[in-house]
CHARMM-style PDB file with segment names, atoms N, HN, CA, C and O in Angstrom:
ATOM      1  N   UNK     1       5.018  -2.692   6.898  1.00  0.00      PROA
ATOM      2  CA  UNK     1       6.429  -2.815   7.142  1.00  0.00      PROA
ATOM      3  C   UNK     1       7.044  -3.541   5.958  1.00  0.00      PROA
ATOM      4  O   UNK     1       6.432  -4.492   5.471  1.00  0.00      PROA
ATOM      5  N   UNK     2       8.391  -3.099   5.390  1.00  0.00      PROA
ATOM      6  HN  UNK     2       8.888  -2.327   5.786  1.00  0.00      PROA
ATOM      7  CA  UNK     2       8.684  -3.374   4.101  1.00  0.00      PROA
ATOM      8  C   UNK     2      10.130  -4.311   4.906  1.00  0.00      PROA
ATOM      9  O   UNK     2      10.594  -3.854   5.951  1.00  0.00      PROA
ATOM     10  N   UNK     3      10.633  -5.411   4.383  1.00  0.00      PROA
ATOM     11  HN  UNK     3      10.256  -5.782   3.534  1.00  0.00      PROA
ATOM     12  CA  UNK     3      11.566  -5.975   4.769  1.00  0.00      PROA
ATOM     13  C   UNK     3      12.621  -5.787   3.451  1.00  0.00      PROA
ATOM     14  O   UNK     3      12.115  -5.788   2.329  1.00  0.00      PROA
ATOM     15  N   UNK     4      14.193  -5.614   3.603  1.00  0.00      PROA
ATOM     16  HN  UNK     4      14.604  -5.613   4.514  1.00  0.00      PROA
ATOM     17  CA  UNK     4      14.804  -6.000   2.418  1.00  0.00      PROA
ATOM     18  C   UNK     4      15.726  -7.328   2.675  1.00  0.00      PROA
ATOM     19  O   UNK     4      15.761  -7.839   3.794  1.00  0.00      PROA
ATOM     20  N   UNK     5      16.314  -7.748   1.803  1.00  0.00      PROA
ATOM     21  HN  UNK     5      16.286  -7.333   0.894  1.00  0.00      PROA
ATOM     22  CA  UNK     5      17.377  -8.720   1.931  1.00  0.00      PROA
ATOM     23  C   UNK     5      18.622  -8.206   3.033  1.00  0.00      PROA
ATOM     24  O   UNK     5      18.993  -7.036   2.938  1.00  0.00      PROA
ATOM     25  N   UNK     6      19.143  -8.945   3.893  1.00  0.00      PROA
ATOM     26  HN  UNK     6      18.841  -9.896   3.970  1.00  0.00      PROA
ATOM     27  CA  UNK     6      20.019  -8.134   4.449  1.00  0.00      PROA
ATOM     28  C   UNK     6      21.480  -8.161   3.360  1.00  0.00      PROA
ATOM     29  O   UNK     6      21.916  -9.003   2.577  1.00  0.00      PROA
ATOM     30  N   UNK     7      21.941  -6.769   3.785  1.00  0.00      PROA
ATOM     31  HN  UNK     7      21.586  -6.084   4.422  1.00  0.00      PROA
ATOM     32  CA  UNK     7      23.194  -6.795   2.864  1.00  0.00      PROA
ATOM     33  C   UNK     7      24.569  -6.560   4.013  1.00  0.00      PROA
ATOM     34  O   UNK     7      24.658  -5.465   4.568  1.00  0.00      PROA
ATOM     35  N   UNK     8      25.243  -7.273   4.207  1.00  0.00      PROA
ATOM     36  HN  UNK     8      25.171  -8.163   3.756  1.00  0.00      PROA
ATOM     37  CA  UNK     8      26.860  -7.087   5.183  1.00  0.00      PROA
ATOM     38  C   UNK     8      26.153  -7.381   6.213  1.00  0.00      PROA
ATOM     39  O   UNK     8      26.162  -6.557   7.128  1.00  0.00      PROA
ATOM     40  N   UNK     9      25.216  -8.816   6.394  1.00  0.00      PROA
ATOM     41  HN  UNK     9      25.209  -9.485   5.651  1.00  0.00      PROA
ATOM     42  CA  UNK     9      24.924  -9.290   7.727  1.00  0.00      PROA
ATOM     43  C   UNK     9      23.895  -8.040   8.309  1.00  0.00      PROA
ATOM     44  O   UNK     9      23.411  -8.310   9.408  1.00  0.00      PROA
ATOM     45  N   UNK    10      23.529  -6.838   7.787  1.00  0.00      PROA
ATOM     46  HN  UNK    10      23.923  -6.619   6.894  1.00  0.00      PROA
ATOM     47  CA  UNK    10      22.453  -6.121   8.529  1.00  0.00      PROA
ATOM     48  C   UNK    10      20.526  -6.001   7.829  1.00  0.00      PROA
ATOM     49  O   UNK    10      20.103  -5.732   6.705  1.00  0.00      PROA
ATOM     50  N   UNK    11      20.186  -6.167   8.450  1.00  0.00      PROA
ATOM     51  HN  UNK    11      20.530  -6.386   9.363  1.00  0.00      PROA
ATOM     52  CA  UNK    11      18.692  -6.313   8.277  1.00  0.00      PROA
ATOM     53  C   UNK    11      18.267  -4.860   7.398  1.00  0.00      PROA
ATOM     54  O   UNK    11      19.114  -4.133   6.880  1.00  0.00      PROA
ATOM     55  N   UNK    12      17.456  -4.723   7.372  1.00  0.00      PROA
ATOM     56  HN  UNK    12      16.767  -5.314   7.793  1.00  0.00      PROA
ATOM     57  CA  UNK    12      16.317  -3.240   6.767  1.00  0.00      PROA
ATOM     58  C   UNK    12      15.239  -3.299   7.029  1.00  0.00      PROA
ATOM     59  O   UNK    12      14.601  -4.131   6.383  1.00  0.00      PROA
ATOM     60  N   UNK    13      14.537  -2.547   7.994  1.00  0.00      PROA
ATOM     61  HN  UNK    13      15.055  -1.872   8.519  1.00  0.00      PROA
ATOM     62  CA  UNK    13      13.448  -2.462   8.304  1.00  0.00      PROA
ATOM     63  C   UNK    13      12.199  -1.076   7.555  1.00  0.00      PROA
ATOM     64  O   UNK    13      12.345   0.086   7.935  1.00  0.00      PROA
ATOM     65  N   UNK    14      11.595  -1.267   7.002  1.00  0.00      PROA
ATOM     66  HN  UNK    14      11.476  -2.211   6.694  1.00  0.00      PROA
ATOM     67  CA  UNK    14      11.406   0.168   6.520  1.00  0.00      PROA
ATOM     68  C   UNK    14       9.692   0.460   7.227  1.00  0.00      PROA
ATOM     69  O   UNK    14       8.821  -0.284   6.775  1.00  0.00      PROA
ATOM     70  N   UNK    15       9.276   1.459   8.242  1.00  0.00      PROA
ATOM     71  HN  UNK    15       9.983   2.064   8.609  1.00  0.00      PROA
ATOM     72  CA  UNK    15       7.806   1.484   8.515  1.00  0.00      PROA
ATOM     73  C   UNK    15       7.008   2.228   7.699  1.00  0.00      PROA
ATOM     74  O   UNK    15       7.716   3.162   7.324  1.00  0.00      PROA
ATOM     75  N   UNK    16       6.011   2.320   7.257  1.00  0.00      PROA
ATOM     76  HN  UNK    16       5.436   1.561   7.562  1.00  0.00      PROA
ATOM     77  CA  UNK    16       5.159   2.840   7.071  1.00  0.00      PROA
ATOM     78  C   UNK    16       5.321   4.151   7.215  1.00  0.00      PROA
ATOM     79  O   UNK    16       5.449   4.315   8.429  1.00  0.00      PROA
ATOM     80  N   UNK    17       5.386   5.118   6.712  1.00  0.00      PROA
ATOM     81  HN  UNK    17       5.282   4.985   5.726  1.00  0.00      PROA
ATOM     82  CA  UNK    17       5.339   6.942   6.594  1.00  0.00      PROA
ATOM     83  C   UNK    17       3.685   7.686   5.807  1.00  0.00      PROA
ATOM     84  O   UNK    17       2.920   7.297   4.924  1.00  0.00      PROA
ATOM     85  N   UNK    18       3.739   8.831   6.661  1.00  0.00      PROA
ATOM     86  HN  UNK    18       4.361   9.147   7.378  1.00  0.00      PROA
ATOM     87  CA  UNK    18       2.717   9.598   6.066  1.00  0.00      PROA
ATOM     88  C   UNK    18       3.508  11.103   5.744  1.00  0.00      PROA
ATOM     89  O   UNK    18       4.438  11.493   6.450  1.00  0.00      PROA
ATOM     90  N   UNK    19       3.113  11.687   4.858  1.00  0.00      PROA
ATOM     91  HN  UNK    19       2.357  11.370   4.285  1.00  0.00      PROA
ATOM     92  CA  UNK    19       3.512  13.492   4.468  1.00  0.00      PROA
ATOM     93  C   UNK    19       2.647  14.450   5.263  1.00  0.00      PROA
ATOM     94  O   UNK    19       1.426  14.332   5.361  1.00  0.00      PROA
ATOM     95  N   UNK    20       3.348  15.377   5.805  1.00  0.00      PROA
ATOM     96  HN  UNK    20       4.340  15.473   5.725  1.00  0.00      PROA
ATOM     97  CA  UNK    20       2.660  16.196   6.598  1.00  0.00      PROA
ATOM     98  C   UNK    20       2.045  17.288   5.269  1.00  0.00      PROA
ATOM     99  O   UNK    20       2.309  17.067   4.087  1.00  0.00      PROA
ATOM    100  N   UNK    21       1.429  18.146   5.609  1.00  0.00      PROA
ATOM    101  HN  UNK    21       1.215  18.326   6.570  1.00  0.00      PROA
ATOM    102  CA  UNK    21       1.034  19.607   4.963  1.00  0.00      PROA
ATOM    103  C   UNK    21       2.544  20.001   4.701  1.00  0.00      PROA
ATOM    104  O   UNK    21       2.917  20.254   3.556  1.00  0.00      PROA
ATOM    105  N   UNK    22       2.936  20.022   5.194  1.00  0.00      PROA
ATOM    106  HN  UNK    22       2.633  19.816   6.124  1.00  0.00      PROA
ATOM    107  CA  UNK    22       4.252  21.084   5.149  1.00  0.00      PROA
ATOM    108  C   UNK    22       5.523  20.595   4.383  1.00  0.00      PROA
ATOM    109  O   UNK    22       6.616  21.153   4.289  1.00  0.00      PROA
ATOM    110  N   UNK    23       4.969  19.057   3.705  1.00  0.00      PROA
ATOM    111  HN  UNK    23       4.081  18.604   3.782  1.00  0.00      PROA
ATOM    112  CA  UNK    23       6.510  18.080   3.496  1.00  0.00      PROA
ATOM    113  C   UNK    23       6.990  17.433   4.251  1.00  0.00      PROA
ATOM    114  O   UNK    23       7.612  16.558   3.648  1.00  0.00      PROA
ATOM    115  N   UNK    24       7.152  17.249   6.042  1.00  0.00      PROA
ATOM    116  HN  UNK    24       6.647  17.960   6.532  1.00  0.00      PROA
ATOM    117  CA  UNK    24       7.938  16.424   6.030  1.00  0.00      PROA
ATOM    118  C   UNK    24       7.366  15.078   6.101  1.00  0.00      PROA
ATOM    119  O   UNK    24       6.247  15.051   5.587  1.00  0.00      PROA
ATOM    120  N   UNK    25       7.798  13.842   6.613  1.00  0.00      PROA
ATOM    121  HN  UNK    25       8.706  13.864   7.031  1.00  0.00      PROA
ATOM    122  CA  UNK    25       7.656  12.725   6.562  1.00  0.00      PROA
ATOM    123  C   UNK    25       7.708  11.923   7.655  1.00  0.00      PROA
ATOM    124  O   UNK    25       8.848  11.546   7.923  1.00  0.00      PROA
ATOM    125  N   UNK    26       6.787  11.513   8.424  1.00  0.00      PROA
ATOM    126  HN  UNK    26       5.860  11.820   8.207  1.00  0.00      PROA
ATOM    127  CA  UNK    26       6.935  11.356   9.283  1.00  0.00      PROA
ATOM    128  C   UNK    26       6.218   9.783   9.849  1.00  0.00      PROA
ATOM    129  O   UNK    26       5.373   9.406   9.037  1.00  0.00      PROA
ATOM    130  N   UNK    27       6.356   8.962  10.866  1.00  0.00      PROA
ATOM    131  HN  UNK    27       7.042   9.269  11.526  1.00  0.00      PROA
ATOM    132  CA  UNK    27       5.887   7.931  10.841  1.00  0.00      PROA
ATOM    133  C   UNK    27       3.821   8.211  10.707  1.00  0.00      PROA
ATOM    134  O   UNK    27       3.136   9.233  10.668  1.00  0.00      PROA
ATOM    135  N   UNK    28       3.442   6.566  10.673  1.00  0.00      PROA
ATOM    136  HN  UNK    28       3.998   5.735  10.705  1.00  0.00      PROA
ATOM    137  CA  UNK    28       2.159   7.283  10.428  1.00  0.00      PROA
ATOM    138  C   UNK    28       1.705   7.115  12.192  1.00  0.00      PROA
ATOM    139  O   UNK    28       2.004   6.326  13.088  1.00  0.00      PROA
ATOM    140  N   UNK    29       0.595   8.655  12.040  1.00  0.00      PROA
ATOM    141  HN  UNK    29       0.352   9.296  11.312  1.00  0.00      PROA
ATOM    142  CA  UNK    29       0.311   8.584  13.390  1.00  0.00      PROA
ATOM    143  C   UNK    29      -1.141   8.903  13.204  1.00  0.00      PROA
ATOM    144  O   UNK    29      -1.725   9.242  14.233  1.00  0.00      PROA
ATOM    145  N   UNK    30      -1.935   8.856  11.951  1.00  0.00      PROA
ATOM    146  HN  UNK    30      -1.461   8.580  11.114  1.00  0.00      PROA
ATOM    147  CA  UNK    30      -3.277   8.860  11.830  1.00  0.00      PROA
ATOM    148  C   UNK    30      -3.845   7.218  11.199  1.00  0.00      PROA
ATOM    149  O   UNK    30      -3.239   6.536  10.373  1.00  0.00      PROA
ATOM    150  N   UNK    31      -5.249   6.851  11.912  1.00  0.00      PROA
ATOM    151  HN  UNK    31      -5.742   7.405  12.583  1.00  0.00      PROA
ATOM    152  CA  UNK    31      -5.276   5.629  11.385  1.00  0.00      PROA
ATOM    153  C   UNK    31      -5.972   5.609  10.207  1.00  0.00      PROA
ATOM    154  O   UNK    31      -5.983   4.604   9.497  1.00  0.00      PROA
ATOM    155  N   UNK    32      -6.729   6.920   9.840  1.00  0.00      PROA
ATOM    156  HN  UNK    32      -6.720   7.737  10.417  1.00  0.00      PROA
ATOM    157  CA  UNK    32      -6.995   6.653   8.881  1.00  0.00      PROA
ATOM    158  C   UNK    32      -6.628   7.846   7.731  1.00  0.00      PROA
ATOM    159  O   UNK    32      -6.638   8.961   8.251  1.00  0.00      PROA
ATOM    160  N   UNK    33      -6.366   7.856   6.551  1.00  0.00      PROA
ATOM    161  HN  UNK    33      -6.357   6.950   6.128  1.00  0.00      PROA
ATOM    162  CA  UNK    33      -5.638   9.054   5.499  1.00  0.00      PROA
ATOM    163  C   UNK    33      -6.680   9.182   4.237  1.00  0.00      PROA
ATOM    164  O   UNK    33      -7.058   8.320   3.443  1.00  0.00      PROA
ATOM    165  N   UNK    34      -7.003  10.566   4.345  1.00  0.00      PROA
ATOM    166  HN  UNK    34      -6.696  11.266   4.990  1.00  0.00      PROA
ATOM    167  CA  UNK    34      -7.994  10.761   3.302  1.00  0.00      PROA
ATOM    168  C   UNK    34      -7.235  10.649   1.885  1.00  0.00      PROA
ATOM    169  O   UNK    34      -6.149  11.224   1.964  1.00  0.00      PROA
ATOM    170  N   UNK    35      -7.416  10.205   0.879  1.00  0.00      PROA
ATOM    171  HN  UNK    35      -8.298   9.737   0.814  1.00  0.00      PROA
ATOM    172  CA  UNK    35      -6.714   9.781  -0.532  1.00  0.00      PROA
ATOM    173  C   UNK    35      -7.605  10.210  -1.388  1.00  0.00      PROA
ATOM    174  O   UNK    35      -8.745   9.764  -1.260  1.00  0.00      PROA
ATOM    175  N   UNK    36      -7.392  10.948  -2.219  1.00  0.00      PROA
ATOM    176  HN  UNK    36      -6.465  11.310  -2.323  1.00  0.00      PROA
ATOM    177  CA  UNK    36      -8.566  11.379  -3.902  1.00  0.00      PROA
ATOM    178  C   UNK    36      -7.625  10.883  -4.715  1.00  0.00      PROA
ATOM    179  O   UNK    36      -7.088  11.729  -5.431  1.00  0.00      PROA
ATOM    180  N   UNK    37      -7.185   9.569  -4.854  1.00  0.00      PROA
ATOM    181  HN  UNK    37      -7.621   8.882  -4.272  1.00  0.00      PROA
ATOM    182  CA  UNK    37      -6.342   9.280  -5.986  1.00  0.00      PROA
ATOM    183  C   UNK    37      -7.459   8.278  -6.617  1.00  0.00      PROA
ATOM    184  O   UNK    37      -8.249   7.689  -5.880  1.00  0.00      PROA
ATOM    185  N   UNK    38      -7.477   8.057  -8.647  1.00  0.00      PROA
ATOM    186  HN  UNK    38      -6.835   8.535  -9.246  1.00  0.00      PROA
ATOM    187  CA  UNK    38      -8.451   7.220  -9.116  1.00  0.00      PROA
ATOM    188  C   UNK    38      -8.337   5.869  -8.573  1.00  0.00      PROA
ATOM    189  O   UNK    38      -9.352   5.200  -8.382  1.00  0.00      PROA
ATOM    190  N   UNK    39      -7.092   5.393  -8.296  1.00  0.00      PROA
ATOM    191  HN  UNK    39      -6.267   5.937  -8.451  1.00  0.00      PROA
ATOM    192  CA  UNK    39      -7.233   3.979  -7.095  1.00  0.00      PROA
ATOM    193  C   UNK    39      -7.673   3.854  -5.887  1.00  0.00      PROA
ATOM    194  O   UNK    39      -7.580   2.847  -5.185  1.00  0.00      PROA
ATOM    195  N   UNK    40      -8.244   5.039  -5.569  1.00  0.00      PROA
ATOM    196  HN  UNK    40      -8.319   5.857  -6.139  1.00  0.00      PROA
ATOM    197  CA  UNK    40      -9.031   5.042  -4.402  1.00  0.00      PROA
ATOM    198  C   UNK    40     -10.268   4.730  -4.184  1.00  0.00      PROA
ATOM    199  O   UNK    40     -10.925   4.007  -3.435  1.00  0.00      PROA
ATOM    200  N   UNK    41     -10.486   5.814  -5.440  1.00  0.00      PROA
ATOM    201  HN  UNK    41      -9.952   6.402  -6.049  1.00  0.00      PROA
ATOM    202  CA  UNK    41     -11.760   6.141  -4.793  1.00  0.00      PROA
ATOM    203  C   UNK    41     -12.841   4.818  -6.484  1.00  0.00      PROA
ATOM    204  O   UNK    41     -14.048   4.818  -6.242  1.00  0.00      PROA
ATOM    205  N   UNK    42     -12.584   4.168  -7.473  1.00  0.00      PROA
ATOM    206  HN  UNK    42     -11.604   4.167  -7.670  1.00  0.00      PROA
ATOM    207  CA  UNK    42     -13.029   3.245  -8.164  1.00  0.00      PROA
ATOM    208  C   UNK    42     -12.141   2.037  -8.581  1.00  0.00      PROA
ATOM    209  O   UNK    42     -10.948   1.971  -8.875  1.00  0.00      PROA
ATOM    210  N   UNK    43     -13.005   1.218  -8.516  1.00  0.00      PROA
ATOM    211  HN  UNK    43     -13.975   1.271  -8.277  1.00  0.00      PROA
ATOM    212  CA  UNK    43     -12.290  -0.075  -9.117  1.00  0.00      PROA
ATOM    213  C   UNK    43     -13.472  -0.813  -9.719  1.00  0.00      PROA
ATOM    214  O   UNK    43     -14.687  -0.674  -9.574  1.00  0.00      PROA
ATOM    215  N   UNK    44     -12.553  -1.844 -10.616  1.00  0.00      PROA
ATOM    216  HN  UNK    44     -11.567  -1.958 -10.734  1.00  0.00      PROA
ATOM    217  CA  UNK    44     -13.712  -2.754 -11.646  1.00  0.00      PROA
ATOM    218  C   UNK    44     -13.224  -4.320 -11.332  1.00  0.00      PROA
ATOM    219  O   UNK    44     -12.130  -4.767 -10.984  1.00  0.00      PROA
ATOM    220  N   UNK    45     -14.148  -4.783 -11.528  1.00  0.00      PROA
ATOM    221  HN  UNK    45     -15.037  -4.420 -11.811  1.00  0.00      PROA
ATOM    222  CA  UNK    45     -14.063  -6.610 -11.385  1.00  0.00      PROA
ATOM    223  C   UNK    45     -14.349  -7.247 -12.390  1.00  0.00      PROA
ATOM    224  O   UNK    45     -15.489  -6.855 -12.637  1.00  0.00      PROA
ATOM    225  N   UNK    46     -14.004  -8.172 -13.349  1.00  0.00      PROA
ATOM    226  HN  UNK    46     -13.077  -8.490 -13.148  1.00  0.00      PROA
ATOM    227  CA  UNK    46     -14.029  -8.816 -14.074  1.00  0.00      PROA
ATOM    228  C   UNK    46     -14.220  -9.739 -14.492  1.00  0.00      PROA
ATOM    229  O   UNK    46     -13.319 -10.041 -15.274  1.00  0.00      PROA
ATOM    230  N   UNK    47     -15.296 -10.776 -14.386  1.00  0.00      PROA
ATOM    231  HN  UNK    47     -16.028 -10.530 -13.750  1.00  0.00      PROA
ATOM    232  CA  UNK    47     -15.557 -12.058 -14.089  1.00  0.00      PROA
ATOM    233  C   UNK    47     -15.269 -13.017 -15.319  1.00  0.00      PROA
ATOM    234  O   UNK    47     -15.177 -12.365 -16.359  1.00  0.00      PROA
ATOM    235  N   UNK    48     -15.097 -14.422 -15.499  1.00  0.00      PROA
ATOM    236  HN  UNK    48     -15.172 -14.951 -14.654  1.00  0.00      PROA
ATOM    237  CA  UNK    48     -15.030 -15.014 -17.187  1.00  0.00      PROA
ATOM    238  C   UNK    48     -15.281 -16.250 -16.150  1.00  0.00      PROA
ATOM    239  O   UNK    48     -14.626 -16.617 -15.174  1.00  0.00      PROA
ATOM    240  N   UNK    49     -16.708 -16.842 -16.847  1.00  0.00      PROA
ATOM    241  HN  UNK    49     -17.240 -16.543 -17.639  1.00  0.00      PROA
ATOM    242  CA  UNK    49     -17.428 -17.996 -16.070  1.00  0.00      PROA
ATOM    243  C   UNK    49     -17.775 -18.813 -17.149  1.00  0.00      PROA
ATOM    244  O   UNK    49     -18.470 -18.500 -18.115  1.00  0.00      PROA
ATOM    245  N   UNK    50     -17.019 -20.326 -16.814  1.00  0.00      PROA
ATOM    246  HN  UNK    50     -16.455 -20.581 -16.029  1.00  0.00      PROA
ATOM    247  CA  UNK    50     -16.956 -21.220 -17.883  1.00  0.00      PROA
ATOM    248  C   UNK    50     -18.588 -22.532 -17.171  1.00  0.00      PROA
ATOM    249  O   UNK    50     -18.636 -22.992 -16.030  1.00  0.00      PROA
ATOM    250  N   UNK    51     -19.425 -22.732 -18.061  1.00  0.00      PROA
ATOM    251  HN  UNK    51     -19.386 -22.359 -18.988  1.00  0.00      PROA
ATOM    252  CA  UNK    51     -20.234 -23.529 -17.587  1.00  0.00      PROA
ATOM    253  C   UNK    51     -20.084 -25.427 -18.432  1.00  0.00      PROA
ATOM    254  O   UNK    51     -20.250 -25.582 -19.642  1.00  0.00      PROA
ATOM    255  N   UNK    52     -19.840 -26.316 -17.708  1.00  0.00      PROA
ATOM    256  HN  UNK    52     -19.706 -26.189 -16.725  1.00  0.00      PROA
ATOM    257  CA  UNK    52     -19.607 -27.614 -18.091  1.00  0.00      PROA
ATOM    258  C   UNK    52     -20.564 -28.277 -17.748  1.00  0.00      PROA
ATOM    259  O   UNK    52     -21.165 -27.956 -16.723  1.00  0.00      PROA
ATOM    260  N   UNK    53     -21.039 -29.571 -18.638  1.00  0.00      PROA
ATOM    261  HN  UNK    53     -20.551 -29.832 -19.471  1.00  0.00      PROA
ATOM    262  CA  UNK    53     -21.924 -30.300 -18.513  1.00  0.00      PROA
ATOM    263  C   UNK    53     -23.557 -29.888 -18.672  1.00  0.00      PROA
ATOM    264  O   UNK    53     -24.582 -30.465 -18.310  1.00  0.00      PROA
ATOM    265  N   UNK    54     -23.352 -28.814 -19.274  1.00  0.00      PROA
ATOM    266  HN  UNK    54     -22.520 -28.345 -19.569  1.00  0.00      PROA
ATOM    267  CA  UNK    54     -24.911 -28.504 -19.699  1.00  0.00      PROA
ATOM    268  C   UNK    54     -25.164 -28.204 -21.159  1.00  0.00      PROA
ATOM    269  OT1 UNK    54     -26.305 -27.963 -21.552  1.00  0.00      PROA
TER     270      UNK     54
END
């Protein structure tokens, strides 16, 4: 759930959406969504380890 600043005293609520096959847009009603995007499916970690007193 995305919140914005309210603007003229009214709130913004924005939920969560999924894309159907067909285009439209609709709330999400699956819990889980298959994704083949490269942020999906790998990631890297990076460590920098400082050692003191030895």
């Amino acid at each position: 759930m995305n919140f914005k600043a309210a603007t003229a005293n009214v709130p913004f609520f924005q939920l969560a959406t999924q894309t159907e096959d067909d285009g439209t847009r609709i709330l999400i009603k699956d819990t889980f969504q298959k994704n083949a995007s490269t942020f999906d499916v790998w990631q890297a970690q990076f460590t920098l380890r400082y050692i003191f007193g030895k």
